[in-house]
C-alpha positions in Angstrom: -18.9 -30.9 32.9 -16.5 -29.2 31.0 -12.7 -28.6 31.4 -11.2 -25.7 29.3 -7.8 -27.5 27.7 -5.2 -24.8 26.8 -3.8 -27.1 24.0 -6.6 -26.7 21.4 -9.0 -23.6 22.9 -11.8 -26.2 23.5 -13.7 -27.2 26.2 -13.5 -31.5 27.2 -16.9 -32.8 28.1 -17.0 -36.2 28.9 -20.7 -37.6 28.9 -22.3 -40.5 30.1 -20.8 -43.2 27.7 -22.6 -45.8 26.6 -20.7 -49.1 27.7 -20.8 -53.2 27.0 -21.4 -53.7 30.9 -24.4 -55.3 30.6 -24.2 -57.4 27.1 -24.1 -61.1 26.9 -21.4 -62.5 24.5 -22.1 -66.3 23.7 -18.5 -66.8 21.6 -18.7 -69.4 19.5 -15.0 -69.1 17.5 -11.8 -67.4 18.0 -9.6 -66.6 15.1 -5.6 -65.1 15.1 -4.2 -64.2 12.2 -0.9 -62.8 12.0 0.6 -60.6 9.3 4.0 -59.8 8.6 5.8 -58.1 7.3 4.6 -54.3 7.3 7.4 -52.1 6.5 7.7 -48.3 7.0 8.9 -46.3 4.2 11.8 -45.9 5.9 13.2 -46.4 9.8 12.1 -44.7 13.0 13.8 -44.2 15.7 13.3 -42.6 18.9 15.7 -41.5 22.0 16.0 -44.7 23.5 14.7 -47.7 20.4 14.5 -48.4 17.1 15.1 -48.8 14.3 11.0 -49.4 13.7 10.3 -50.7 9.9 9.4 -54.0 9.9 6.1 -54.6 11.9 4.1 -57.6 12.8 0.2 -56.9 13.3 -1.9 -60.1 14.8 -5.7 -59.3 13.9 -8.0 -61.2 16.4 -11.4 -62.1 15.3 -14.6 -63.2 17.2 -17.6 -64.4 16.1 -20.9 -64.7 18.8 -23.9 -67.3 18.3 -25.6 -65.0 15.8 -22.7 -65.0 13.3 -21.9 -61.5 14.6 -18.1 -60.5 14.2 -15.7 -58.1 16.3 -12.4 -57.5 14.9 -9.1 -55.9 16.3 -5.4 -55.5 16.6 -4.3 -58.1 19.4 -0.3 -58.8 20.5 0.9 -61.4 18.6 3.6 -62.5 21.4 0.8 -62.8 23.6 -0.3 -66.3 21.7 0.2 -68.5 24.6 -2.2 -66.1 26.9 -4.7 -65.9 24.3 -4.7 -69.5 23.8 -4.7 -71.2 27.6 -6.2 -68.3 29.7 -8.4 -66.4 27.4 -10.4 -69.0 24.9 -11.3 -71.5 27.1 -12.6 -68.9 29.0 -15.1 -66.7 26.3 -15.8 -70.3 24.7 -17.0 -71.6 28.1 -19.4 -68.4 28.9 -23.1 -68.9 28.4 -24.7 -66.6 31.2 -22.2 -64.4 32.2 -22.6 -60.4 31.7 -19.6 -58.8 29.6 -18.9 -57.1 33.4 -18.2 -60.4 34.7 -16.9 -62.1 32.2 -14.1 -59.3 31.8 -13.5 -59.2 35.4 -12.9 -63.2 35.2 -10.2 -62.7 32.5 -8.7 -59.6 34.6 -8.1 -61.8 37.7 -6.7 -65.0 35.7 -3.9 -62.7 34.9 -3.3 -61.9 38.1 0.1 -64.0 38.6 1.1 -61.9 35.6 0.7 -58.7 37.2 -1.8 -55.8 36.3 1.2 -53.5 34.8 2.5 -55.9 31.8 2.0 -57.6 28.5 -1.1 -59.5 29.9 -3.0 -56.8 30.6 -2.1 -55.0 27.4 -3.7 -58.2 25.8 -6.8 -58.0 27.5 -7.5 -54.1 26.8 -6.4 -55.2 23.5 -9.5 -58.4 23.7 -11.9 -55.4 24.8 -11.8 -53.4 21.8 -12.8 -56.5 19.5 -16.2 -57.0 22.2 -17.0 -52.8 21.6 -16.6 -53.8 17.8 -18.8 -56.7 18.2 -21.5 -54.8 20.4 -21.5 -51.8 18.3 -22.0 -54.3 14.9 -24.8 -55.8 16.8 -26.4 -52.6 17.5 -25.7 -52.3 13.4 -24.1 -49.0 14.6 -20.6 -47.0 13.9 -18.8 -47.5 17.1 -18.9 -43.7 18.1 -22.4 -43.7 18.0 -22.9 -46.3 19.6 -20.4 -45.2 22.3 -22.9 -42.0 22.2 -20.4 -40.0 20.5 -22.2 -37.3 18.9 -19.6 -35.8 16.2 -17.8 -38.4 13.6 -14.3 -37.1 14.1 -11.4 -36.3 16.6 -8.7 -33.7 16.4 -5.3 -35.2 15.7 -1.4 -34.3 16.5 1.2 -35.0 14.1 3.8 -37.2 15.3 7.0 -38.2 14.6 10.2 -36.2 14.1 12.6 -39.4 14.6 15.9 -38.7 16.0 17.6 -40.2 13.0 15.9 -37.5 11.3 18.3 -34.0 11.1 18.2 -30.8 9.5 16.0 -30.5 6.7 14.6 -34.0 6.3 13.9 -33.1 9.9 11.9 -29.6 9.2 10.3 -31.0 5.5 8.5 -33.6 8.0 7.4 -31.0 10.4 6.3 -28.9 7.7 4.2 -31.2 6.0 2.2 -31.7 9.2 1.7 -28.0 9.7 0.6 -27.8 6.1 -1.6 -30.5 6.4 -3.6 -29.0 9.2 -1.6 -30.1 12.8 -2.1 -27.5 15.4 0.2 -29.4 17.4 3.4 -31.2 16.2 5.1 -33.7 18.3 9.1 -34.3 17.5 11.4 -36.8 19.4 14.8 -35.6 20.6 17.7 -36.6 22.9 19.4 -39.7 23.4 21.7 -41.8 26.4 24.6 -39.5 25.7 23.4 -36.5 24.1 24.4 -33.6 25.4 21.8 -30.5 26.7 22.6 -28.7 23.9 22.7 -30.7 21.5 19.1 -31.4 22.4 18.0 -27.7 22.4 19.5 -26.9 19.2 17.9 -29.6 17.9 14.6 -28.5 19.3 14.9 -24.6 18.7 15.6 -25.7 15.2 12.1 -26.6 14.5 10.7 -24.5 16.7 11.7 -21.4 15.0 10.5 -22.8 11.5 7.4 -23.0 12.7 4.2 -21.0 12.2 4.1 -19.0 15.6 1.0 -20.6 16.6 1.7 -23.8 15.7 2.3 -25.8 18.7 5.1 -28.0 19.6 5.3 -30.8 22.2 8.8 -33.0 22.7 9.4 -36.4 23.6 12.6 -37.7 25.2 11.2 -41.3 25.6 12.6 -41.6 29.3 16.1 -41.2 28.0 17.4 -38.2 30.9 18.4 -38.5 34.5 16.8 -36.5 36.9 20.2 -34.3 37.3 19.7 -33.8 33.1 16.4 -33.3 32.9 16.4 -30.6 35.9 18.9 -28.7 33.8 16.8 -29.1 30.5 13.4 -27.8 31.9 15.2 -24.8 32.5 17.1 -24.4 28.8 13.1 -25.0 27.4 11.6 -21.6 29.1 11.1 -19.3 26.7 10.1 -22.0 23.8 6.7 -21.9 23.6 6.5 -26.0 24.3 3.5 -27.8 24.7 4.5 -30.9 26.6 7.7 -32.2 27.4 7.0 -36.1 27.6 8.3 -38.8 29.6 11.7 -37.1 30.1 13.2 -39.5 32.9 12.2 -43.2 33.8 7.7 -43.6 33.7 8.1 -45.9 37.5 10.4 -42.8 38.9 7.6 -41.0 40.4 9.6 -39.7 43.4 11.7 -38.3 40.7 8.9 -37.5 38.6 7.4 -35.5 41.2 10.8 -33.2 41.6 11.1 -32.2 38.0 7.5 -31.5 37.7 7.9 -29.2 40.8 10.8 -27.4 39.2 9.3 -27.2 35.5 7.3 -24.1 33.4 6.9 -26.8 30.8 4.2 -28.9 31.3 5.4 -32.6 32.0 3.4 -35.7 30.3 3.3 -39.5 31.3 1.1 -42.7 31.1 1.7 -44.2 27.6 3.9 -46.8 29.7 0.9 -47.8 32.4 -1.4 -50.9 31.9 -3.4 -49.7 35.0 -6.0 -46.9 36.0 -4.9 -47.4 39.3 -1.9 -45.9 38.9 -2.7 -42.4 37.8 -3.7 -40.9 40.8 -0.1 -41.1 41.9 1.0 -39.6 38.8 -1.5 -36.7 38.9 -0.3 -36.4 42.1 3.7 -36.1 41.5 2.8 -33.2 39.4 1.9 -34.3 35.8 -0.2 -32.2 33.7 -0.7 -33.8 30.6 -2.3 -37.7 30.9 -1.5 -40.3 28.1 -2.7 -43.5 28.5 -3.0 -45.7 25.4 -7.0 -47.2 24.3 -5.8 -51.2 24.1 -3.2 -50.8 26.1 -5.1 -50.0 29.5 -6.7 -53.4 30.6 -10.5 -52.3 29.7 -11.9 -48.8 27.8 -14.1 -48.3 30.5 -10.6 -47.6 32.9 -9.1 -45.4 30.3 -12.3 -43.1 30.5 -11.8 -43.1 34.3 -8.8 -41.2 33.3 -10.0 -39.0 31.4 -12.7 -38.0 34.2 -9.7 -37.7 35.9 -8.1 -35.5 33.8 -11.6 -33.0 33.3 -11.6 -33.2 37.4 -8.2 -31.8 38.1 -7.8 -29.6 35.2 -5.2 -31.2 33.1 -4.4 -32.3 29.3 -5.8 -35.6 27.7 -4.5 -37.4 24.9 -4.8 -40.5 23.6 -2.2 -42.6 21.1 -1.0 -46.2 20.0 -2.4 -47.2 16.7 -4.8 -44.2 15.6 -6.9 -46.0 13.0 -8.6 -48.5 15.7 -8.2 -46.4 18.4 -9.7 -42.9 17.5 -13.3 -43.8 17.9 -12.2 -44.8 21.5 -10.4 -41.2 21.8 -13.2 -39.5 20.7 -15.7 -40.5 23.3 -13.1 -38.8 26.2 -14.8 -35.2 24.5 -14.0 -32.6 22.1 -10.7 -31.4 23.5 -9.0 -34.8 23.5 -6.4 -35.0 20.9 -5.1 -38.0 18.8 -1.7 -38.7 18.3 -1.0 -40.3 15.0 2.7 -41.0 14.9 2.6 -41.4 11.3 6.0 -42.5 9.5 4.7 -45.4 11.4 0.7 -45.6 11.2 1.4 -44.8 7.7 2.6 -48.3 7.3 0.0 -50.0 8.3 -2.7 -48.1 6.9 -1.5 -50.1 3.5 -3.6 -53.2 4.8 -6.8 -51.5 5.0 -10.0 -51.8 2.1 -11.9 -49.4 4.3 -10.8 -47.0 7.2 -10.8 -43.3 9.0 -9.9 -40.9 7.0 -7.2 -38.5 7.9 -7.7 -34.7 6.7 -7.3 -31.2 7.9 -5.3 -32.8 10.9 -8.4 -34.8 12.2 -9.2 -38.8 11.9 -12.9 -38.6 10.0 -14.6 -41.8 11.1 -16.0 -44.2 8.7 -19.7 -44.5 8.4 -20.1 -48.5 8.9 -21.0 -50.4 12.0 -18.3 -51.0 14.8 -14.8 -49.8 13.8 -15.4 -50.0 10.1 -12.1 -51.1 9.4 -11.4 -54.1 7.0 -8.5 -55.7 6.0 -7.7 -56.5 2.4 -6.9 -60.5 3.0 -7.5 -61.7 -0.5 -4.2 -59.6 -1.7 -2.5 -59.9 1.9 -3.1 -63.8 1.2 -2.3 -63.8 -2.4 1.1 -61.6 -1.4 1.8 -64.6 1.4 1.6 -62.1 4.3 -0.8 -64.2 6.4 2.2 -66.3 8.4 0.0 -67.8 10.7 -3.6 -68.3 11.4 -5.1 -70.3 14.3 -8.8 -71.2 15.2 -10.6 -72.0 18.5 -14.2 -73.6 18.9 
């Protein structure tokens, strides 16, 4: 099946990936470690947060009965969940199938809702088991995801709104030199003004190579009133996407300004649910974003993307781009990766070994699972470990 995706002149063909269904995961220790702080060159900001500089990153660990290890980013603030819902839990399994035993952690966070932090933590739980099956399998986590290339194309991202005039352009530039076909810049505000926003975009956009692509994000900053009158100011401006322009939950709203828009409109980094996006297809959307990690298993987030290839519309995939673009990859060739990297950047500073970012593509690393490791000796020695917690 293939699905021709305007944005990059490729077709997206999603295959028959291979998933941890059927595995059985005998857990024998739980580890948390938290690092802090990870700073930013300098701040981010987008239309409705920031300033972004200093970051927290909790790396959860998990070791099986053989000794095997799977390793990922997991939500620090989430401590509590991890440590009354989820341990007690994987430490107790001994015949269940990773199918079960995932849909036993999804309804014991049920109380909590399907749309919040607690499922956020458990998509975020699933990408440590893919490491662990795919370093069992003694496989890079593509490949054993039945990826069959050992990169994914990439979007730069960034383009803070604290960012103006030619510290603004020097950052879109670099991107487009470095081999972005598509740039992504953030724009607007509460109490910007219409035009203040489109001279801020057009000032970009006409600095740019003509066939360089350029995609907007107004981080749900506009009213439906403003952003009715701003779909209409963007005709003519060659945009890519305009994303998440009024409130994610409007989707009465949503549905209006997609009906009245040339531009294409983009939503779902905000959901925690696949059940969600039919109604969002529905409303209008044409570009699909839900976040690997932040959806409450992988397996949903490629139920997207089939969604996506069905009805013809964009895919893309974001949050933190180093862990999450093997994930991304298996969604096809025309998926795209956003790496928002005056952020990423930072963190990428932790790393001994991971992808490689060239030619605007994330080049996977040729080591089994995620083949990312964290440089702990000189984090510990640096006294950036602030807390580290064990459960047998």
């Amino acid at each position: 099946m293939h699905q021709y995706n305007k944005l990059q002149n490729k077709p997206i063909e999603i295959k028959n990936v291979h998933t941890i269904d059927d595995e059985l995961f005998i857990i024998k220790k739980i580890r948390l470690r938290t690092i802090f702080p990870i700073i930013a060159k300098r701040p981010f900001f987008d239309a409705t947060m920031g300033p972004f500089q200093k970051f927290k990153m909790g790396i959860l660990e998990i070791t099986d009965d053989e000794g095997f290890t799977g390793e990922c980013e997991f939500p620090v603030n989430e401590f509590n969940l991890l440590q009354d819902v989820f341990a007690p839990i994987l430490l107790n399994n001994t015949s269940l199938s990773y199918k079960k035993l995932h849909e036993k952690l999804y309804w014991n966070i049920r109380n909590d809702g399907f749309r919040g932090n607690s499922a956020l933590a458990l998509g975020h739980l699933d990408r440590v088991f893919y490491d662990l099956a795919a370093k069992r399998n003694n496989q890079p986590l593509y490949q054993y995801l039945g990826v069959n290339q050992s990169f994914v194309e990439a979007y730069g991202s960034g383009g803070g709104t604290n960012l103006q005039g030619d510290e603004l352009l020097k950052e879109c530039l670099k991107w487009e030199k470095d081999g972005y076909d598509i740039i992504k810049m953030k724009f607007g505000g509460l109490h910007t003004s219409i035009k203040e926003d489109i001279d801020r975009i057009c000032f970009v956009r006409n600095l740019l190579k003509p066939e360089t692509k350029l995609a907007v994000d107004a981080n749900q900053s506009m009213s439906l009133k403003k952003s009715l009158e701003f779909v209409k100011a963007l005709e003519g401006l060659d945009i890519a996407w305009l994303e998440e322009p009024i409130h994610s939950a409007s989707l009465k709203e949503i549905a209006i300004l997609c009906k009245a828009s040339s531009v294409p409109i983009s939503y779902g980094e905000s959901e925690r649910s696949s059940k969600v996006f039919p109604s969002i297809v529905d409303a209008g959307v044409k570009h699909l974003q839900p976040i690997v990690g932040h959806i409450s298993c992988f397996k949903d987030w490629l139920e997207i993307g089939k969604m996506a290839l069905e009805k013809k519309l964009q895919f893309s995939g974001g949050g933190n781009s180093f862990y999450n673009c093997q994930f991304v990859a298996a969604a096809g060739n025309g998926v795209i990766l956003e790496y928002l990297e005056p952020v990423m950047a930072a963190f990428a500073e932790v790393f001994l070994t991971k992808p490689t970012v060239k030619h605007g593509q994330f080049h996977f690393p040729d080591a089994p699972g995620l083949g990312i490791t964290i440089d702990w000796k000189r984090l510990e020695k640096e006294k950036r470990i602030i807390d580290d917690k064990i459960w047998k």
